[in-house]
N, C-alpha and C positions, 0 to 999 in steps of 0.2 A: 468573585475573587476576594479572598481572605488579607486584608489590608489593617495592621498596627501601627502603631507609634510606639518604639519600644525606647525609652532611656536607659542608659549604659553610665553608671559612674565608674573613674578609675581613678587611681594615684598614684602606684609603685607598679615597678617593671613587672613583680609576677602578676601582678594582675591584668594587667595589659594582656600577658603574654598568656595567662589562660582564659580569657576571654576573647583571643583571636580567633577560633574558629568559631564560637557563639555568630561573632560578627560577620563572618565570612558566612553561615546558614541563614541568618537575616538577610542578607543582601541578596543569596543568591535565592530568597523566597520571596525579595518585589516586596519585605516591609520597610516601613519608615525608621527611619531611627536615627537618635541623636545623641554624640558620645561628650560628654563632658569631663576633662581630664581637672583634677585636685592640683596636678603639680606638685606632688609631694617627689621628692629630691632630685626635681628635673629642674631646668630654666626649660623659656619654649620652645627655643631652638636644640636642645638636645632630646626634648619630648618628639618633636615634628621628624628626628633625623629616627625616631624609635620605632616611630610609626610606617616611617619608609621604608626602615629596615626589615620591618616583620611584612611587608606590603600592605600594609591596611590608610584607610580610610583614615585625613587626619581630622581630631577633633571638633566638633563644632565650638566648644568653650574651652576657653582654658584660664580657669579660676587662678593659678600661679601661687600657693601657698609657701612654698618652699620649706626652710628647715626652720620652719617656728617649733615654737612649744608646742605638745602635744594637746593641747588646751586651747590656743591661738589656731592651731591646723583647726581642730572642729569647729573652732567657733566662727573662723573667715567662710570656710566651706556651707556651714547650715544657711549663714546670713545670705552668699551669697547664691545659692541651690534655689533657696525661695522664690527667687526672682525669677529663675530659669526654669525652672518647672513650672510656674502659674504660667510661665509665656508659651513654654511649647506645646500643652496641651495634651500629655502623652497617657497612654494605657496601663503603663506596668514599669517602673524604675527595677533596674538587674545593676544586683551588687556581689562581687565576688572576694570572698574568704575574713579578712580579719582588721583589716588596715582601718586609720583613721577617718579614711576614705569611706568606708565604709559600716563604720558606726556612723558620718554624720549623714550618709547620704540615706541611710534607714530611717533614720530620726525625721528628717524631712521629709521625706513622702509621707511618711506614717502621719506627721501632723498636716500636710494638705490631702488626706484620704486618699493617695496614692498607693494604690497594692505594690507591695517588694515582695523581687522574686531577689532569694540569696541562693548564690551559687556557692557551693563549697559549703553548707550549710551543715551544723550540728557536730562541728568538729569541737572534744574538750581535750583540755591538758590537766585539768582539775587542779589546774594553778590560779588561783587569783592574784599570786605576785606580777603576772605577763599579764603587759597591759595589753596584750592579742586575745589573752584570755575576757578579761569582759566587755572588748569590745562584740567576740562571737556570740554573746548571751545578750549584749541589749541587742545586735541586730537582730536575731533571730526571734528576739519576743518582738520587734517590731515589723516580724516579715508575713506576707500569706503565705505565698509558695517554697518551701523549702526543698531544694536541689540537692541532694546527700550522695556524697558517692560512696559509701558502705549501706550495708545492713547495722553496723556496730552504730554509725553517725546516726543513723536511723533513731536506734533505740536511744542515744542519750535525747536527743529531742521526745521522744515516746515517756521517758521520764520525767521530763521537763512538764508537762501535761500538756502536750501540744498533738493534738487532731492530726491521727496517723492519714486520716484521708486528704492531707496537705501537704502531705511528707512524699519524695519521692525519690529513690534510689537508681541514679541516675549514670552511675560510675563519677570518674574525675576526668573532667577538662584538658588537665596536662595530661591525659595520653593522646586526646585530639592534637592537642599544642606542640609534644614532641612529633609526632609524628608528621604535621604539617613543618615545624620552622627548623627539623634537622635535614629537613631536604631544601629550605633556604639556605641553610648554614653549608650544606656540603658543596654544591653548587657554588659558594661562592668561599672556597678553600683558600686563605692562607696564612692556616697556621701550624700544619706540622712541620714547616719549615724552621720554628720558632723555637721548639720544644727539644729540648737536648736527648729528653730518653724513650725510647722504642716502647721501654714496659714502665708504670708507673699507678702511684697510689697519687686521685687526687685531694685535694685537701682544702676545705673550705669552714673559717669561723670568722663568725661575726655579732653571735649574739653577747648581749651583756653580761649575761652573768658566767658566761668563760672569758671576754676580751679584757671587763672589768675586772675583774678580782686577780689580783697578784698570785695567788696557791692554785688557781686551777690553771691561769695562764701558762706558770712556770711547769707545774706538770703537763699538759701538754706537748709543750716543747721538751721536757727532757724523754719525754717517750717515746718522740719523730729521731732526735738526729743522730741515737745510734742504732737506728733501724740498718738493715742489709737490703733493705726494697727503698728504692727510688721514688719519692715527691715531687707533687708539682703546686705549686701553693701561689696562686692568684689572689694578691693583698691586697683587702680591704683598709682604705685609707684609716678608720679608724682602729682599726686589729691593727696596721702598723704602729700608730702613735702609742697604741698599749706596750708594744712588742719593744718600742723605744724608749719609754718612760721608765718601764722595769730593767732595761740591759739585757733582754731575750733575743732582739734581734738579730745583731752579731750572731748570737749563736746558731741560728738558721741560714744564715749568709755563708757562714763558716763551716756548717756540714754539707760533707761531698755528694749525700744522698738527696739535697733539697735543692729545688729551682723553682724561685719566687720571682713571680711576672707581674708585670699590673693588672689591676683589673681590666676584666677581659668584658666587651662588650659581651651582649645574649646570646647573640650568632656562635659568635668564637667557642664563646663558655660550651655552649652546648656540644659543639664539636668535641673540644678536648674533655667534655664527660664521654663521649662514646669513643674515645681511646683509651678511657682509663681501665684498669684491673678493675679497682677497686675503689671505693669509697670513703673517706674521714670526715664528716660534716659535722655542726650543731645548725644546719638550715632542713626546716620545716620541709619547704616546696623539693629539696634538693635529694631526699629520701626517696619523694613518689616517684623524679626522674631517673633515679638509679634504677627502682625496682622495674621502671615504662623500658627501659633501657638493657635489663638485664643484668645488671651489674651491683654485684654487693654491696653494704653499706653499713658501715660500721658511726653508729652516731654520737658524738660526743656531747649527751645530755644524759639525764639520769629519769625527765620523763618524755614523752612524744607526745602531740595531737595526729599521729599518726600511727597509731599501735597495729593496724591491721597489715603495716608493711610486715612487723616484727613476727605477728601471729603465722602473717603466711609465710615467712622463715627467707625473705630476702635481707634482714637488716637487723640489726641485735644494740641493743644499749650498753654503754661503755663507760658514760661520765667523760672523769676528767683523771681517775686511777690511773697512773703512767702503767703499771704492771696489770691490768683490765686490758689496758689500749692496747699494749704491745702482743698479748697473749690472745687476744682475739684476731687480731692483724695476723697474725704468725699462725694459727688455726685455719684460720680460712688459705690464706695465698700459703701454706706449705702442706694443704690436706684436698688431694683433688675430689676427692668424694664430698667432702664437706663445701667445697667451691664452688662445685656444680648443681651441688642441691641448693643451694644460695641464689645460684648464679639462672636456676630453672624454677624460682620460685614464682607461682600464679600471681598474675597481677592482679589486687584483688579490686585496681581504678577500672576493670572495664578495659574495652576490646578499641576503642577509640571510635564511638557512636553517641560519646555523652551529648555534645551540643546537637548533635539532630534531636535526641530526644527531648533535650531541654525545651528549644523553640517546639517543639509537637504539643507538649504538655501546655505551654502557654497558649499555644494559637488555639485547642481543644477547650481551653476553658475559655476564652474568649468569644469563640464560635457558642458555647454554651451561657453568654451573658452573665457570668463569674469572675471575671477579673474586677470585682467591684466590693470594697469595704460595705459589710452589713454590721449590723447588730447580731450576736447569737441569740438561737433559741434552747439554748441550755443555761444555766447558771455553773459556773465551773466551783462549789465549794465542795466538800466533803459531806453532805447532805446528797443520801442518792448515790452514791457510792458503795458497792456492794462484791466481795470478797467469794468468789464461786471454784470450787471444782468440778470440773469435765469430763464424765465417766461416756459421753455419749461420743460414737464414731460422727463425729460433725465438724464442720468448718466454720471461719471467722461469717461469712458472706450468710452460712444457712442458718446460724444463729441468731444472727442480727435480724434476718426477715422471720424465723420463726416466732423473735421474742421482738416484737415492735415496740421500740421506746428503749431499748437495750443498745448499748454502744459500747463495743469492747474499748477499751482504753490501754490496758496491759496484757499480758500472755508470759506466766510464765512456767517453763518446762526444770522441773526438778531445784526452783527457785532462781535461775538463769534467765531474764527477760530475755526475750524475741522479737523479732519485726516482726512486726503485726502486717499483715496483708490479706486479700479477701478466702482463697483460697489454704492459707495458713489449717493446718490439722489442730485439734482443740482436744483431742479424745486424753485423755490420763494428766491434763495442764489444769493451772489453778488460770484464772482472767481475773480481770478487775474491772467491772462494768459501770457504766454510769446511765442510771433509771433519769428518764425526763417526760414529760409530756409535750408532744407540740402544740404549739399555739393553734387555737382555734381559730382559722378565718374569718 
């Protein structure tokens, strides 16, 4: 019998909550494992009640950071990781998506030789002003296994110069996670008693650079309250203090088309997303559950780290333009051809089979004495480095065994990189190979 020790860092709700079924495959495969919560915007008593809610497993640790500096969170969490992973003695630390949590909990294993597997891995926004943004680049240079749920995530890691045969395309988590906690959520109904409208758009902002800035706040709001569709707008404690600071609030309290609830636990939330039409967010996670869900998505950001929602034509970019927002709004919910092509776009997270595969990949390398930090026997510089085109009917796999010492790195088709995989076609594509020798025994 196949027996790990797996470590689980968390700190924010989404992470929790797409890490739930990861947890739920570990337990129901008889491994060990030890969950250590960051406490990032929970106290423990509302952490414990989160845990109940989704039915899981509560924490072994709970570190309790709260709402420090973003500087103070990494640095209580590294100091205090240290202590907790030299004690438990575990196989492989799993960190999921972008949080502070998760820069510091990569940083830590990485310096006690602990392999990181990242879940959610090789996601860009090619913003370095989002500090989501490089916390996803140190983690991932500090990870082994990378868990990607595109082929797109795939390749920005492939550019990054990171070893496609560590990379694994795996779908996304939240389709497991909807589909397991909206059958908690339904089962334990009540809230369309709450909710004033039958048909409605729901609406969710919270990030900074729409809640802070005065001109995109205020256009947002003028482009919701003389809508003719109905909102339902679950307020974040700090999107309200914005919404008050400026004198915008009123005027969402005051339009007959908006109804503004508190925030809504997970459960709830989840629920009132699979009544809604349609979609108005700038939340990340809140895209992929639209698209898991069916349901269109209109984003109010000008970039994604989700762009393959947009490619595969569930979700469109809007900003903060009131005349973008309204004209997209209005296209979709007054165009049913265009609604349902939205509304039937392929989910491109996968069929909801990610965490089986995830735990298979780990328990497979381990079973193979691989989940273990080596030394390479390549040198990674540009020395060795060699620019080919591929006139020959051949694949990534037959290449590699016909030219020993040869390791594709890149593939690309009409200057378009590719995910690289074994079976991958090579014939009329340029590669970019990297020549080594191995080391003599």
């Amino acid at each position: 019998m196949i027996n790990m020790k797996i470590g689980i860092v968390l700190g924010t709700r989404p992470e929790i909550i797409k890490m739930s079924p990861i947890i739920d495959e570990i337990i129901e495969n008889d491994h060990d494992y030890i969950i250590i919560h960051t406490g990032q915007h929970y106290d423990i008593n509302m952490s414990r009640q989160f845990f109940n809610d989704l039915e899981l497993p509560l924490p072994g640790y709970n570190i309790g950071i709260g709402s420090n500096t973003p500087l103070s969170q990494i640095s209580i969490i590294i100091n205090q990781l240290e202590e907790i992973l030299i004690k438990e003695e575990i196989d492989i630390l799993l960190v999921q998506g972008d949080t502070n949590a998760v820069l510091a909990g990569a940083i830590s294993a990485n310096k006690l030789n602990i392999p990181v597997g990242h879940v959610e891995a090789g996601l860009r926004s090619f913003d370095k002003e989002m500090p989501e943004e490089i916390n996803r680049l140190v983690a991932d240079n500090c990870s082994m296994l990378y868990f990607v749920p595109t082929h797109e995530s795939a390749i920005n890691l492939q550019n990054e110069g990171i070893d496609h045969e560590n990379i694994y395309v795996t779908g996304n988590t939240v389709v497991d996670a909807c589909q397991r906690n909206l059958e908690i959520a339904l089962n334990n109904n009540k809230l369309e008693e709450t909710i004033e409208y039958d048909d409605f758009i729901l609406l969710t902002m919270h990030r900074h650079e729409n809640v802070d800035n005065k001109e995109r706040l205020t256009d947002i709001v003028e482009s919701l309250v003389n809508l003719e569709h109905n909102i339902v707008l679950p307020l974040h404690p700090h999107t309200r203090g914005s919404l008050t600071k400026w004198g915008l609030l009123e005027k969402l309290e005051e339009a007959p088309n908006i109804q503004i609830t508190k925030p809504l636990g997970y459960l709830d939330f989840l629920h009132l997303l699979s009544m809604s039409k349609l979609v108005l967010t700038d939340s990340g996670g809140l895209q992929e559950e639209a698209i898991t869900l069916n349901i269109p998505c209109v984003t109010l950001r000008y970039n994604t780290e989700r762009p393959e929602t947009i490619t595969a034509g569930g979700n469109i970019l809007a900003g903060s333009n009131p005349e973008e927002i309204r004209n997209n709004i209005e296209n979709i919910l007054n165009n049913r051809q265009v609604y349902e092509k939205m509304s039937q776009a392929r989910n491109p997270y996968g069929d909801g089979d990610s965490s089986k595969k995830i735990l298979s990949i780990i328990t497979k390398k381990y079973m193979q004495d691989k989940l273990k930090i080596t030394s390479t026997n390549q040198i990674r510089d540009f020395k060795g480095y060699k620019l080919i085109q591929i006139t020959d009917d051949t694949t990534i796999k037959e290449y590699e065994e016909k030219h020993e010492g040869h390791i594709v790195q890149q593939v690309f088709n009409k200057q378009i990189p590719e995910y690289i995989h074994p079976e991958l076609k090579l014939e009329n594509k340029t590669i970019i190979i990297k020549e080594f020798q191995k080391k003599k025994k």
